[in-house]
VOKEVEX-715940 format. One line per field, with one value per residue (C-alpha): x, y, z; residue number from 1; residue in three letters. Coordinates in nm, 4 decimals. Layout:
% residues N
east = (X/...) .
north = (Y/...) .
up = (Z/...) .
n = (NUM/...) .
res = (ala/...) .
% end
This chain:
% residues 216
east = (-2.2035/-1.9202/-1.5836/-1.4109/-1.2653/-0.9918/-0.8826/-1.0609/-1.0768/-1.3903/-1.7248/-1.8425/-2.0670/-2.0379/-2.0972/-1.8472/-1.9525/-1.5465/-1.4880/-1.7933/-1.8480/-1.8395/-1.6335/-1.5741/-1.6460/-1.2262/-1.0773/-1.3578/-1.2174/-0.8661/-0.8662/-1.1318/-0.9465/-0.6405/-0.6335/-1.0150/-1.1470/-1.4817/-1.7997/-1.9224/-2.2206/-2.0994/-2.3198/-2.0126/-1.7805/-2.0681/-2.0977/-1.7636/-1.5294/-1.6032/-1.4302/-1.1859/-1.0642/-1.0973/-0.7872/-0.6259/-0.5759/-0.4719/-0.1757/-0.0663/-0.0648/0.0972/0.3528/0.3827/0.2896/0.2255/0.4702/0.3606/0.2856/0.5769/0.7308/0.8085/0.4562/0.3642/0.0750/0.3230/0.5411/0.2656/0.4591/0.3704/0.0350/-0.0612/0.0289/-0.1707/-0.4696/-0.4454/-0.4517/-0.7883/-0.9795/-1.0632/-1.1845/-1.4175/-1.5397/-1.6544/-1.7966/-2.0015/-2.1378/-2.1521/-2.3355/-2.2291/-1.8633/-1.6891/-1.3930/-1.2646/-1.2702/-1.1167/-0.7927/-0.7743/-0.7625/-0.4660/-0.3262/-0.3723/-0.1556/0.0907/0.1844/0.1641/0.4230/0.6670/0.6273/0.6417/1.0478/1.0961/1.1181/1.0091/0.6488/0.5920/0.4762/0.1870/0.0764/-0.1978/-0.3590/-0.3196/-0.6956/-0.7521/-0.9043/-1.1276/-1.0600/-0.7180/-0.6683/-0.8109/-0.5720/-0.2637/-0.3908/-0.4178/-0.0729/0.0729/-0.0375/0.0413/0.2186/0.3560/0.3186/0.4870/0.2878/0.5888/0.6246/0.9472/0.9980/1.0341/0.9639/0.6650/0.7960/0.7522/0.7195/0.9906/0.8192/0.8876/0.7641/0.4214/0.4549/0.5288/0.2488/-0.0143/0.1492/0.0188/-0.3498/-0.3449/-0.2730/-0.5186/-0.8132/-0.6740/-0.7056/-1.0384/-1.1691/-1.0053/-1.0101/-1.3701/-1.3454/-1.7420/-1.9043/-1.8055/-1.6443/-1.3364/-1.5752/-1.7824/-1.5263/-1.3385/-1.6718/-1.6981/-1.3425/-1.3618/-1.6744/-1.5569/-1.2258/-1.4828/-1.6773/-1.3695/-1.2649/-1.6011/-1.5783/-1.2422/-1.3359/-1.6538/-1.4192/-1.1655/-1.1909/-1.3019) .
north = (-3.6810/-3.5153/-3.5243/-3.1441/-2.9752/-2.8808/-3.1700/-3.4350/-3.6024/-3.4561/-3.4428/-3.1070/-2.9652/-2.5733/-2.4699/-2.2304/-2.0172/-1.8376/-2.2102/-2.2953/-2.6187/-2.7209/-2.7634/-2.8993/-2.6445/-2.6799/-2.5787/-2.2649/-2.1345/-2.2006/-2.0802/-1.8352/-1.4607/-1.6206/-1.8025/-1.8407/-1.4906/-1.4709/-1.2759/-1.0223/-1.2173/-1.5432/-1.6255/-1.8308/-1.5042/-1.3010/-1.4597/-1.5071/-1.2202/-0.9883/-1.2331/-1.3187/-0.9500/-0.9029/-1.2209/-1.1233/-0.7765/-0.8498/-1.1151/-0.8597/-0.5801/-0.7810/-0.8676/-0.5222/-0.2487/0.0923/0.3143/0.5555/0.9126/1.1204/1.5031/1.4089/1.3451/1.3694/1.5949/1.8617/1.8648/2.0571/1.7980/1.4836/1.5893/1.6600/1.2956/1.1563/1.3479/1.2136/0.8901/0.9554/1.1167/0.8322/0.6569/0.9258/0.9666/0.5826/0.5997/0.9144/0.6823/0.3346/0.3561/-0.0788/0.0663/-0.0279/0.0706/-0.2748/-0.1837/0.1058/-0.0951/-0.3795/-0.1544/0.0425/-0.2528/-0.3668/-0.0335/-0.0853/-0.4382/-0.3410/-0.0804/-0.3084/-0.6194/-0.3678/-0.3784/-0.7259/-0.8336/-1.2192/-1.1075/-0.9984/-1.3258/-1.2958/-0.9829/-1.1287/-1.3764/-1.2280/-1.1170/-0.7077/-0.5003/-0.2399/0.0768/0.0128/0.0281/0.3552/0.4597/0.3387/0.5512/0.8450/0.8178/0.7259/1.0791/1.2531/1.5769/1.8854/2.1949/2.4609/2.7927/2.9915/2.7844/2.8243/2.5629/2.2394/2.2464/1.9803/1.7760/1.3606/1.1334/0.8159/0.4457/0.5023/0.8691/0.6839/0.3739/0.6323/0.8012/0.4579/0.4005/0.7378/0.6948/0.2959/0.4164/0.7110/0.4322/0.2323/0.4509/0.6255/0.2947/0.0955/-0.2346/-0.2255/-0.2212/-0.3287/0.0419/0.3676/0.5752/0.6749/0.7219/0.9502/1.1506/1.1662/1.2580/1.5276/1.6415/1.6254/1.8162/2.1093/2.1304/2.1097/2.4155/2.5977/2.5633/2.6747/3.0052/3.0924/3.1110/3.3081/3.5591/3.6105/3.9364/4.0192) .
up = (0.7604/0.5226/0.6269/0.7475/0.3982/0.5880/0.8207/0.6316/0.9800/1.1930/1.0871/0.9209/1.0813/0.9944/0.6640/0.5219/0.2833/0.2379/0.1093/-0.0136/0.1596/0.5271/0.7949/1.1587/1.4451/1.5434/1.1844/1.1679/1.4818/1.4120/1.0284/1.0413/0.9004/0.8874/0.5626/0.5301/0.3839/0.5822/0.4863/0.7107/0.6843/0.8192/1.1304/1.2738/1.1997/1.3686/1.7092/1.7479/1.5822/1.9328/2.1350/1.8993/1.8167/2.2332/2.2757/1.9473/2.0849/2.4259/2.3348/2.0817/2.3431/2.5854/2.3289/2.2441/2.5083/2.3801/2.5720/2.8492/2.7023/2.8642/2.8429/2.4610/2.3618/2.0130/2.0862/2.1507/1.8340/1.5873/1.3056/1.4829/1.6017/1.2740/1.1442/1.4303/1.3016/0.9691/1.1415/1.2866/1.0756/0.8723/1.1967/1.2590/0.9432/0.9472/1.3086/1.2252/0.8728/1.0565/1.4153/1.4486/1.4636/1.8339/1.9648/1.9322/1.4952/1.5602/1.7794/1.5079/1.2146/1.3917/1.5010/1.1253/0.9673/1.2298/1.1057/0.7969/0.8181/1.0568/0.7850/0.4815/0.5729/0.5556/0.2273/0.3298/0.4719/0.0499/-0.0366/0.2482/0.1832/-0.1190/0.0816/0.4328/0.5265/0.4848/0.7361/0.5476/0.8075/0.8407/0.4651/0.4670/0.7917/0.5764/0.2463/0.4458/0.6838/0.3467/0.1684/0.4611/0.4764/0.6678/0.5239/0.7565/0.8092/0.5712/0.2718/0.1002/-0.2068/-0.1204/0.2434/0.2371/0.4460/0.4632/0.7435/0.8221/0.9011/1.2712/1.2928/1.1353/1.4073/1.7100/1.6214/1.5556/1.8825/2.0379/1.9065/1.9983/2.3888/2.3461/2.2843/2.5377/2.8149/2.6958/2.6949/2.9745/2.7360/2.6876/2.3582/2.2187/2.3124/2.1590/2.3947/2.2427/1.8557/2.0156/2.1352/1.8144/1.6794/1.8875/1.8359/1.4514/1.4609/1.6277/1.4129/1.1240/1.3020/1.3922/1.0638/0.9073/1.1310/1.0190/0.6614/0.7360/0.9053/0.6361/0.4977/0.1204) .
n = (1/2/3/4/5/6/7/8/9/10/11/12/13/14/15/16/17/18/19/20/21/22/23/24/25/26/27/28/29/30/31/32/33/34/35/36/37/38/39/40/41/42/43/44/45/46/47/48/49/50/51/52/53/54/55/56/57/58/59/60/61/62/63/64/65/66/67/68/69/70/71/72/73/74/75/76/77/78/79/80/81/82/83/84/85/86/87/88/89/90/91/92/93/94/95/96/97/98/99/100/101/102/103/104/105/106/107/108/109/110/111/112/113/114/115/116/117/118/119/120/121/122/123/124/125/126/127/128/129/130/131/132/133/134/135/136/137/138/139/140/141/142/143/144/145/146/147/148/149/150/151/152/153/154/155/156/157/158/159/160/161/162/163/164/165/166/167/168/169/170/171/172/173/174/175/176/177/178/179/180/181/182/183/184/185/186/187/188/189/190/191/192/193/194/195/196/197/198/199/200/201/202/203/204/205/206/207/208/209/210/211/212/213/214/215/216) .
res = (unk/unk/unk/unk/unk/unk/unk/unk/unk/unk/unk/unk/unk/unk/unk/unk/unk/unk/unk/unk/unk/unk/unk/unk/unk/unk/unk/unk/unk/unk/unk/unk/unk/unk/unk/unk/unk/unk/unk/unk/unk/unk/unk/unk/unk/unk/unk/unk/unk/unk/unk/unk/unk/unk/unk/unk/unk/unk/unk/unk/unk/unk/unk/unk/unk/unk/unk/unk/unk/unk/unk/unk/unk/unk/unk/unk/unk/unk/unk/unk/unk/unk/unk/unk/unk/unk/unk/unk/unk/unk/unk/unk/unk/unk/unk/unk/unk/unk/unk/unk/unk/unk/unk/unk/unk/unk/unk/unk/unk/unk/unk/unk/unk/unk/unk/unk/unk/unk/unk/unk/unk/unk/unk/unk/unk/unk/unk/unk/unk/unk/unk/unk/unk/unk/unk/unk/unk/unk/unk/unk/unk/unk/unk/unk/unk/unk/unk/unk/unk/unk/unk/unk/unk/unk/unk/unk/unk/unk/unk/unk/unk/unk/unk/unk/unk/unk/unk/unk/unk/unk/unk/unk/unk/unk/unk/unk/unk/unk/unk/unk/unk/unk/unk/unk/unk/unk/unk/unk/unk/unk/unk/unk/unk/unk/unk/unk/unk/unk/unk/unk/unk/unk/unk/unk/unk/unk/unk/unk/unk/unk/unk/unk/unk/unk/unk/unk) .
% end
């Protein structure tokens, strides 16, 4: 049996299709969406990515608590709570397209932005950011929190406003503890989609009333 493409010690008994030849059981686990870029189809990647994205999550989390919402939530500033929207609404729209979508995607791809936007400040993580692994959702997250604006209800010139890289994290931060609670860390059903689902839909209704209503 072929020698591991990656150790060249063990015997290869995974075939990687990322790499294009195989590999030892050890090395899959240990390189697999780190610096191997693996298919969705990978049957390895399959079995395996819930649990992984279930540790990966935790050790960051416990690295990194989200703080406790408190009489300064973000929800309450009209500013903020608009930026945190923006933050969701591509989730929902992908949930409401993608039924396979858990709550678990929805935590790692706002886990993703909000490395992202830490590592985009260090000028050393540049060199990574071409071979680091991307997460689909989360690239869509960034685009949007990244074209985000607030446009007060009286617009004078020049008053759409911008948001700073730690306006952008407090609010990831917000969202990350809303899914965290709504799901108490049981992250592979949909609890928290379906209620963003829900939410977007009647903002989208809402909305749709209003305009009906606005006279000729």
């Amino acid at each position: 049996m072929a020698k591991c493409v990656k150790c060249r010690k063990r015997k290869a008994k995974r075939y990687c299709p990322a790499l294009g030849e195989s590999i030892c059981s050890l090395c899959c686990g240990l390189h697999r969406q780190k610096d191997i870029h693996c298919p969705p189809t990978c049957p390895f990647l399959a079995k395996h990515k819930p649990y992984q994205d279930k540790r990966t999550l935790a050790k960051k989390h416990a690295a990194h608590p989200s703080p406790p919402p408190s009489g300064e939530d973000i929800l309450k500033d009209e500013r903020l709570a608009w930026l945190a929207f923006n933050i969701e609404v591509p989730i929902g729209q992908r949930a409401g397209e993608d039924a396979s979508m858990t709550d678990g995607d929805a935590l790692s791809a706002l886990d993703y932005v909000r490395d992202k936007l830490e590592k985009e400040s260090s000028l050393f993580i540049m060199a990574e950011k071409s071979t680091a692994p991307k997460n689909a959702l989360g690239e869509a997250i960034f685009q949007s929190v990244e074209r985000c604006r607030y446009e007060k209800k009286i617009i004078l010139p020049g008053e759409l406003q911008t948001y700073k890289r730690d306006e952008k994290i407090k609010c990831l931060d917000r969202v990350i503890l809303a899914v965290e609670q709504l799901t108490g860390s049981k992250l592979e059903g949909r609890v928290y989609l379906q209620q963003l689902i829900d939410r977007l839909s009647k903002i989208n209704e809402l909305s749709r009333q209003q305009k009906l209503h606005i006279p000729d």
